[in-house]
C-alpha positions in Angstrom: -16.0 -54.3 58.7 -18.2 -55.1 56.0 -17.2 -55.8 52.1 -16.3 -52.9 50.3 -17.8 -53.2 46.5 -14.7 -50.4 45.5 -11.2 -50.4 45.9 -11.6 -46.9 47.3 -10.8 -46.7 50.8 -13.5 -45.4 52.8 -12.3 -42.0 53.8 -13.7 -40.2 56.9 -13.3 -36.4 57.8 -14.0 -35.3 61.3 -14.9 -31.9 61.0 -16.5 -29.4 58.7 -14.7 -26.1 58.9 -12.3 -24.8 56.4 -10.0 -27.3 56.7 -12.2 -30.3 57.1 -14.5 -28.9 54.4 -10.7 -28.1 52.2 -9.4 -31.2 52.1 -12.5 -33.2 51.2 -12.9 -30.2 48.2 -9.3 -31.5 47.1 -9.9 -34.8 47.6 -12.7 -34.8 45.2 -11.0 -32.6 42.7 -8.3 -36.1 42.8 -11.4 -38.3 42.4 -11.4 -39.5 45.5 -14.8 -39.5 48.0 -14.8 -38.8 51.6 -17.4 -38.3 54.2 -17.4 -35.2 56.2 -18.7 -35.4 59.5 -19.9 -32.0 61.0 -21.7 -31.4 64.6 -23.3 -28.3 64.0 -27.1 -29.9 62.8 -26.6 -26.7 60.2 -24.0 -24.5 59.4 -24.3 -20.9 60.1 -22.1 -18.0 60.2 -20.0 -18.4 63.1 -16.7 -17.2 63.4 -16.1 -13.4 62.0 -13.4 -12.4 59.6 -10.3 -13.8 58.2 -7.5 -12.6 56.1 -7.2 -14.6 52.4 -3.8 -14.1 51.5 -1.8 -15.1 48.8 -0.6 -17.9 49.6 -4.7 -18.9 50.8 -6.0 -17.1 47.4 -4.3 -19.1 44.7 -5.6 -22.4 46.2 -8.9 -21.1 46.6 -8.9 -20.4 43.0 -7.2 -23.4 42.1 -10.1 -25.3 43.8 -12.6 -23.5 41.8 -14.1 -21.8 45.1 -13.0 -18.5 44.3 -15.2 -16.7 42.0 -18.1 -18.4 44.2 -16.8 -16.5 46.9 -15.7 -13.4 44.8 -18.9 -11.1 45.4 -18.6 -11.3 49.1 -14.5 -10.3 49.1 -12.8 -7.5 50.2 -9.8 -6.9 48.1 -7.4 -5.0 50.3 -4.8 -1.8 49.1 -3.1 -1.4 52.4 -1.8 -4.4 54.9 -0.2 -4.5 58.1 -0.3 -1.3 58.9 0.8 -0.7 62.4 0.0 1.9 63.8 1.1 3.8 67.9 -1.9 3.5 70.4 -1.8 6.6 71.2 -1.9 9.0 68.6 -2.2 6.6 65.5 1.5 7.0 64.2 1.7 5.1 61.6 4.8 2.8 62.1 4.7 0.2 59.3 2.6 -0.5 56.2 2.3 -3.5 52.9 1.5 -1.8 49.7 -1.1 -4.1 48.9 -2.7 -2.8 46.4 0.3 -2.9 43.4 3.0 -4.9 44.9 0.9 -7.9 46.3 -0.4 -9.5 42.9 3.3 -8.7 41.8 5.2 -10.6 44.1 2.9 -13.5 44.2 0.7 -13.9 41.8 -2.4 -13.1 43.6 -4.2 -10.4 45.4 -5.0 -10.4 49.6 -8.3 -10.5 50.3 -10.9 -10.6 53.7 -14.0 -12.0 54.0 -16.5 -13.2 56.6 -15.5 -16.8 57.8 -19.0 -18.1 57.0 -18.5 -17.3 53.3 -15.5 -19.2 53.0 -17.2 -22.2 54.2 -20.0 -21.6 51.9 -17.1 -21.3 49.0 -15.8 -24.4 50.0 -18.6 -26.3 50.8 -20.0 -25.9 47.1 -16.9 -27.9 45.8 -17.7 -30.8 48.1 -20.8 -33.2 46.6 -24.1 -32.7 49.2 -24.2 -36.3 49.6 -20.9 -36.8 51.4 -21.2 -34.0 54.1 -23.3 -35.2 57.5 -24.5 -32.6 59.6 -25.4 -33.1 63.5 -22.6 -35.7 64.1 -20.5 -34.8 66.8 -17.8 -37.3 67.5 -17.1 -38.4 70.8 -14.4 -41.1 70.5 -12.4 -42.7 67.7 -11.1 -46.3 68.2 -9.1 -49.2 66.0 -11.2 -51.5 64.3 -9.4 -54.4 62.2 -7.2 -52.4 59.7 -9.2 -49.5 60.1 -11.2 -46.9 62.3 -14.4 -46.9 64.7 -16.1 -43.2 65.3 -18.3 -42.2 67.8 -21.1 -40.2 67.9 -23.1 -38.3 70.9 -26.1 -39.4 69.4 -24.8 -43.2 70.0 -24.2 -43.7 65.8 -21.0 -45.2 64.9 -19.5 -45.5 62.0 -16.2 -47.4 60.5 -13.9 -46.1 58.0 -10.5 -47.6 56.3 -8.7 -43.6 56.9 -9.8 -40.9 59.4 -8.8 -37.0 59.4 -8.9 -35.3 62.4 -10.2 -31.9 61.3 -12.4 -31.3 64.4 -10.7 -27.8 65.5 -8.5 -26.9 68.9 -10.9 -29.2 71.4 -9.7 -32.1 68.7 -11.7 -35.6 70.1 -9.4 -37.0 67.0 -6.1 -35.5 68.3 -6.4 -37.0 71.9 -7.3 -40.9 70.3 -3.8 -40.3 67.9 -1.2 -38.4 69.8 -2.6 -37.5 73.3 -4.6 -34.5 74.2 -1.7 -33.0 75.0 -1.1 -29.7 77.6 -2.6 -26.4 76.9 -1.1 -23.4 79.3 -2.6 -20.0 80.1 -1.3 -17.6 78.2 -2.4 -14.8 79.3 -4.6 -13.4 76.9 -7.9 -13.1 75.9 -9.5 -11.6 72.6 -12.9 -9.7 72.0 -14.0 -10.5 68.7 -17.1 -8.1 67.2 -18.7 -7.1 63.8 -19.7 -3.6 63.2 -22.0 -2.5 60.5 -21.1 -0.1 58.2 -23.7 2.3 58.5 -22.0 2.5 62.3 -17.9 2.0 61.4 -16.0 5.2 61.3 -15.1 6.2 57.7 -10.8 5.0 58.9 -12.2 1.5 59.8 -14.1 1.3 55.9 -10.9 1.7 54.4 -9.9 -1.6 52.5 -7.1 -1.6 54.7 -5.5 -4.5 57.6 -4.4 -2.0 60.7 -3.4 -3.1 63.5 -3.0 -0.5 66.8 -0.5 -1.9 69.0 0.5 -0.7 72.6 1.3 -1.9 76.1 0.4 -5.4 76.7 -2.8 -4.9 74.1 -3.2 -4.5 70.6 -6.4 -4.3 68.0 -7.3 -5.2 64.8 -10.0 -3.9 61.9 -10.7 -4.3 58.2 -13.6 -4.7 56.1 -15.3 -7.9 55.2 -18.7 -9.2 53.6 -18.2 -6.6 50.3 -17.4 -3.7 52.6 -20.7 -4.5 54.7 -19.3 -5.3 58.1 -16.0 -3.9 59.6 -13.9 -7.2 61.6 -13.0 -6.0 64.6 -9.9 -7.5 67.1 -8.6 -6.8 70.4 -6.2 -8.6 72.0 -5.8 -7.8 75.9 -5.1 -9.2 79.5 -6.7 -11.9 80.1 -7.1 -12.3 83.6 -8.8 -14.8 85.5 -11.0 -15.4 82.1 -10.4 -18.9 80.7 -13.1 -19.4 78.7 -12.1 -21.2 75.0 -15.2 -20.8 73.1 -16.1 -18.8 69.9 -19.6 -18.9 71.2 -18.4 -17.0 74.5 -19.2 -13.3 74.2 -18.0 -10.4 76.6 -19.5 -6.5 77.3 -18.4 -3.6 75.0 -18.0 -1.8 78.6 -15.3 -4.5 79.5 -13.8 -4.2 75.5 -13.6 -0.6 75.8 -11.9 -0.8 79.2 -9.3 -2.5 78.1 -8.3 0.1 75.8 -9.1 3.2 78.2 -6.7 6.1 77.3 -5.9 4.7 73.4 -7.1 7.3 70.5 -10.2 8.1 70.2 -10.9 6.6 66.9 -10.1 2.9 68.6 -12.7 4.5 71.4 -15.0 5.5 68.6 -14.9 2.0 67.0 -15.1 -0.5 69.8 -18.6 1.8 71.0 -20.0 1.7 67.5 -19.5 -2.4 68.1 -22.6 -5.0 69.2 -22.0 -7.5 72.0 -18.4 -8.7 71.5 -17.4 -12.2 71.5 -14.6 -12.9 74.3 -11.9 -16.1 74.5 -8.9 -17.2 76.0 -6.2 -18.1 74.1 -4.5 -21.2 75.3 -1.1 -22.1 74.5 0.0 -25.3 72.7 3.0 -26.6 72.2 3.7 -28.1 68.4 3.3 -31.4 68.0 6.2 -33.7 66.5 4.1 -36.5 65.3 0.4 -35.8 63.9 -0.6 -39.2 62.5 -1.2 -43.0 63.9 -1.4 -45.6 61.1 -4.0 -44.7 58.9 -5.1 -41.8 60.9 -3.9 -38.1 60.8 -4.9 -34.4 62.3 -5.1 -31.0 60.2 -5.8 -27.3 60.6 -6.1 -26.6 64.2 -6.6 -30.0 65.4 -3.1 -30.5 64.5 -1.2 -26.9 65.0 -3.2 -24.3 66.9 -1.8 -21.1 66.8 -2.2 -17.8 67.8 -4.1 -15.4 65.8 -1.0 -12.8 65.3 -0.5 -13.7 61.5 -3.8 -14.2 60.0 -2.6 -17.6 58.8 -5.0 -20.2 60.7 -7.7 -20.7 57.9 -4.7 -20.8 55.4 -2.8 -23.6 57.1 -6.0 -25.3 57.1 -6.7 -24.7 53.2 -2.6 -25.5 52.8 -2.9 -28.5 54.9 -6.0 -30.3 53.3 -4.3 -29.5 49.2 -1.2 -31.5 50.7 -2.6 -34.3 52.1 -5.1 -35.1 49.3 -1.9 -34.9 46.7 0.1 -37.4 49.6 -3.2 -40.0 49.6 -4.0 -39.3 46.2 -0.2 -40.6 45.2 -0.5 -43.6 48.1 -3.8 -44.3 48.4 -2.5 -48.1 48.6 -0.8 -47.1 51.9 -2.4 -44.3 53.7 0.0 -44.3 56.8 2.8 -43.7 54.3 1.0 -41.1 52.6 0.4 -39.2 56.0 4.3 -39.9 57.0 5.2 -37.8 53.7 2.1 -35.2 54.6 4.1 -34.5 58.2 7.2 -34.2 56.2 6.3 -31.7 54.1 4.0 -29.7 56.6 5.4 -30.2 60.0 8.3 -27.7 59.7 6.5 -25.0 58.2 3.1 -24.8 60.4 5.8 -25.1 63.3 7.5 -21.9 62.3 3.9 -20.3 61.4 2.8 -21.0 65.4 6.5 -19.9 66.7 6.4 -16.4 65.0 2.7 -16.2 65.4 3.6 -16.9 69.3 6.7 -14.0 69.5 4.3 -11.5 67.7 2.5 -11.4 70.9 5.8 -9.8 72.6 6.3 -7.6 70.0 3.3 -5.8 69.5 2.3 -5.1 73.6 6.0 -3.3 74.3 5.6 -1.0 76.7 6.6 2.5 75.7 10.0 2.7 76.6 13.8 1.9 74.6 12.7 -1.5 73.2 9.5 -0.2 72.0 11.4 2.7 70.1 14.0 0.3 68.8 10.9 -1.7 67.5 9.1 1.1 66.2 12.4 2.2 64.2 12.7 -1.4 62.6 9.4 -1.3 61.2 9.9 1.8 59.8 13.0 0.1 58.0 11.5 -2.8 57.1 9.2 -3.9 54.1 6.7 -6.4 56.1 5.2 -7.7 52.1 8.8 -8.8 51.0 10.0 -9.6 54.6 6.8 -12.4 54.7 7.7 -13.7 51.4 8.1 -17.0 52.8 4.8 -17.3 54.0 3.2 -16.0 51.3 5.0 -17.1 47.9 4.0 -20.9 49.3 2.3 -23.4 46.5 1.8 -27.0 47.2 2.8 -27.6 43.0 6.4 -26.4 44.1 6.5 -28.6 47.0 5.1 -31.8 45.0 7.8 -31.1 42.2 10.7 -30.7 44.2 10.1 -33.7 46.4 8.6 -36.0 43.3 5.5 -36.0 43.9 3.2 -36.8 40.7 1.3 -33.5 40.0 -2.7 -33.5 40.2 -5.2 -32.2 38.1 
């Protein structure tokens, strides 16, 4: 490797989502420079909506992405509000709109994925993100790192971050590719506009329909512009992994033949939907090699049942620039204590994101009416505390951890 004229190791990020993009905002907010290397040649708006909450929120503000992102939010007064296929019972619902900001300091929010990135992306300096780089392999090189490019560049670094999503090219060179089983499942992901959504889908509201072996999703995003719309259902023989894969409102709307006709209503008033498989994924027990480490989905996919992905991510990269920050001497160190203090919750994230699956397709029958009777008892705002009352600062203090700026 060629002479380095700083004592800053040169630090490279695979991957410029929301968690690639994160941890090089937090990183920089330390005073330390790293090189984000994205393969889309520019970044557009994939991806639809995403749930910012609390726990996501504070961060963002704590970043100073926030009030660039502000004018684009959704603030939400009702979450989690389940509600019967059928006849739109409502079984369960978070009063967001008091209780939220209360408990945890901060609001929840939605917005369109794209914005976030944008957010983000405005707290990282111009010159250190690299468009049109797709990696293709990642190899030791002396104390540090060679990456691949399909273009045939290369490029050596002193500490690498896998950030480069569920197909991870990173993950595979540190731990193994590792197994991904059917699951079973596909989603259909669409966008409706607002001068098309039902009045019920504008509300600034998370519901969620659930019934046998399917349930949907819908909120607002973009300032009340677009309404985010989920379904989860059978997946068949589909196996297709791909947020670029799209599907036929006629095969969206069959899936959820027979369901109340405001679910009809809003899946018709959709464009062309996207459509994915969800693949399965053990956790991992290990995520880094050396100097060398995974985040986001790179390092815990998960299933979409919690609305946490983007927020691991965001979680993920404000830990592991405090752990590098404080060892930035010794990097495999620093990503030993990173595993130690993210490992075991983003393994408990994927296991109940994994079991909501169960839970929300019951067939109607006892165990479905024994479900339906526990939400009704239940408060889902305080009973998610745990994921939501989260802050890196506590984590730092209690495990020593000098605290950043």
């Amino acid at each position: 490797m060629t002479a380095r004229t700083s004592e800053l190791p040169r630090i490279a990020i695979v991957g410029g989502g929301i968690g690639g993009l994160a941890v090089a905002a937090f990183l920089h907010r330390e005073g330390i420079p790293a090189t984000v290397y994205e393969q889309a040649a520019r970044l557009t708006d994939v991806g639809a909506g995403l749930v910012i909450a609390p726990n996501a929120g504070r961060l963002l503000r704590r970043l100073g992405a926030f009030e660039r992102l502000r004018p684009q939010l959704v603030r939400l007064e009702i979450g989690w509000q389940f509600r019967r296929w059928a006849d739109g019972t409502v079984l369960s619902s978070e009063n967001l709109a008091n209780a939220c900001a209360r408990l945890y300091g901060e609001h929840t929010y939605t917005a369109h994925r794209a914005d976030v990135v944008t957010a983000i992306r405005s707290r990282v300096p111009a010159d250190l993100i690299e468009l049109g780089h797709t990696c293709t392999g990642l190899e030791p090189a002396g104390a540090g790192w060679r990456i691949r490019f399909a273009d045939g560049g290369v490029t050596e670094a002193d500490v690498v971050i896998g950030a480069d999503g569920v197909h991870s090219v990173v993950r595979g060179a540190l731990v193994g590719a590792g197994s991904a089983t059917y699951s079973g499942l596909c989603a259909f992901r669409a966008l409706v506009p607002d001068a098309r959504a039902p009045a019920f889908a504008r509300r600034p509201a998370q519901t969620l329909w659930i019934g046998p072996g399917h349930h949907l999703v819908h909120y607002p995003i973009s300032a009340g512009n677009y309404v985010n719309l989920v379904g989860i259902a059978p997946a068949g023989d589909y196996r297709v992994e791909s947020w670029t894969a799209t599907g036929t409102v006629e095969g969206f709307l069959g899936e959820f033949d027979g369901w109340d006709h405001r679910v009809i209503e809003l899946i018709r008033a959709a464009g062309t939907p996207g459509r994915w498989a969800l693949l399965d994924r053990a956790p991992l027990d290990r995520w880094s090699a050396g100097s060398a480490t995974l985040l986001g989905d790179a390092a815990h996919p998960m299933f979409p049942f919690f609305a946490q992905g983007a927020a691991q991510s965001i979680e993920d990269g404000a830990v592991l620039a405090r752990c590098l920050a404080s060892g930035l001497q010794d990097p495999a160190g620093a990503f030993r204590r990173y595993e130690e203090l993210r490992i075991p919750r983003t393994t408990r994230i994927q296991a109940v994101s994994h079991g909501r699956s169960h839970v929300n397709h019951l067939p109607d029958g006892p165990e479905q009416r024994a479900r339906d009777a526990a939400f009704a008892e239940q408060d889902p705002l305080v009973a998610n505390g745990w994921i939501y009352a989260y802050d890196p600062e506590d984590v730092f203090t209690d495990s020593g951890i000098a605290p950043g700026r």
